[in-house]
C-alpha positions in Angstrom: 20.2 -30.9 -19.5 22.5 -27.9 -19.2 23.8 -29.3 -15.5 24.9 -32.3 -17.9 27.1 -30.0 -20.4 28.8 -27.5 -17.4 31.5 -28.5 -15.5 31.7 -25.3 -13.6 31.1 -21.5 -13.3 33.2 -19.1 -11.6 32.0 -15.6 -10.9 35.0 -12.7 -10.0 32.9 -9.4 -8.5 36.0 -8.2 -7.0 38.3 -6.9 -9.4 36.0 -5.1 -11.3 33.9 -2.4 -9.2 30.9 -1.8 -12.2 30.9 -5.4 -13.5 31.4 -9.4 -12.9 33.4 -11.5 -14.7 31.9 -15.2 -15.7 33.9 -17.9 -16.5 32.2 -21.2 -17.9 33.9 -24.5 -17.8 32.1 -26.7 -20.4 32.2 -30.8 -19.8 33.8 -30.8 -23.6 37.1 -28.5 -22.5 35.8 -25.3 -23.9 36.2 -22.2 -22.0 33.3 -19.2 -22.2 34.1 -15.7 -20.6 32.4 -12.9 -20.6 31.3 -9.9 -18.6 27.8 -9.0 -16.6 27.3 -5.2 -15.8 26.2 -4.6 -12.1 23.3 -2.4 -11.8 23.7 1.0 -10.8 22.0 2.0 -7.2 18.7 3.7 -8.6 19.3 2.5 -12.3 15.9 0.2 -12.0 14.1 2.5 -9.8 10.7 3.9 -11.4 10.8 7.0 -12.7 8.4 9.8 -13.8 8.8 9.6 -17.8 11.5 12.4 -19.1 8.6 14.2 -21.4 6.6 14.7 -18.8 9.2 16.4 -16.4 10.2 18.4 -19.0 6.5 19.6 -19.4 5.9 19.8 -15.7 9.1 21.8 -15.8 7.7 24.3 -19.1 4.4 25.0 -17.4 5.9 24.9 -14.0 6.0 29.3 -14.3 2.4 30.1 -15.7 0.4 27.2 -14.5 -0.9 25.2 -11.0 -0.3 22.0 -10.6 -3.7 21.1 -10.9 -3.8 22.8 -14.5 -0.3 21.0 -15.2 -2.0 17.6 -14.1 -5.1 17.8 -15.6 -2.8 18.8 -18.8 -0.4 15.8 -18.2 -3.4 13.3 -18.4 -4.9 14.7 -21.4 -1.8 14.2 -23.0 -1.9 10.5 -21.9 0.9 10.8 -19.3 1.1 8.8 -16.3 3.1 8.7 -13.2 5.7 6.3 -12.4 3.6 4.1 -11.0 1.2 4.0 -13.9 -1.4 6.2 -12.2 -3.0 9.4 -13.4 -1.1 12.7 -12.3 -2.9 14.5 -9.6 -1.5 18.4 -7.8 0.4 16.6 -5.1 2.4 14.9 -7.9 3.1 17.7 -9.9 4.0 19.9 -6.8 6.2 17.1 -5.7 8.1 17.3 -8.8 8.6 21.0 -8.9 9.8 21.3 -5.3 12.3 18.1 -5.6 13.4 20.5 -9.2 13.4 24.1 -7.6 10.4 24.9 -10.0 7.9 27.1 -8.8 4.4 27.3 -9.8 2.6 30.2 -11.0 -0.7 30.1 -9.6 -1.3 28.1 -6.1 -4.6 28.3 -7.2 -6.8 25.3 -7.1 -10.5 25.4 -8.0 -13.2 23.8 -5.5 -14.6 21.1 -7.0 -17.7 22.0 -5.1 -17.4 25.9 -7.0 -19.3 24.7 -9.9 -17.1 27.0 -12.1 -15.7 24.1 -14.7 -12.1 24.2 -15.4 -10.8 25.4 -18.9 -8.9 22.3 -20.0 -5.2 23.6 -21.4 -5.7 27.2 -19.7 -3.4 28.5 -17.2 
């Protein structure tokens, strides 16, 4: 039905480097412009949430990144990708951000000592 009311589209994504111009012709004479932003490189990547970089980041001095993950998923964070946070992400994090951790300790699980939760 909409094929039936357009008589044409025209797209410009030259002139304009950070957005395209749309022009629509309707069958009845009336003209409809308007503007589409281009997405930035990286702008709909996934990202690790802001909070819990910013926690990673606070703990990042006193803490391992075991004890920062296990703290992130008590506090309901998750990953970018939705999973639970685990050392490697953590550690990840602080390298790419020039954070360094506090303890490079990480307990066996096989030690049978159980980890204080929320203790560095």
């Amino acid at each position: 039905m909409l094929r039936m009311a357009i008589e044409s589209v025209q797209l410009d994504g030259v002139s304009k480097a950070e957005e395209i111009d749309v022009q629509i012709r309707w069958r009845s004479g009336v003209l409809t412009n308007f503007a589409v932003k281009r997405v930035a490189p990286g702008e709909s990547s996934l990202k690790t949430p802001p909070e819990a970089v910013a926690m990673i980041h606070e703990m990042a001095g006193q803490c391992s990144y075991g004890d920062i993950a296990l703290r992130l998923n008590d506090a309901g964070y998750r990953t970018a990708f939705g999973r639970p946070f685990t050392h490697q992400h953590v550690g990840y994090i602080c390298r790419r951000d020039g954070q360094a951790a506090g303890h490079e300790r990480h307990q066996s699980q096989e030690s049978g000592t159980p980890k204080r939760p929320f203790v560095c």
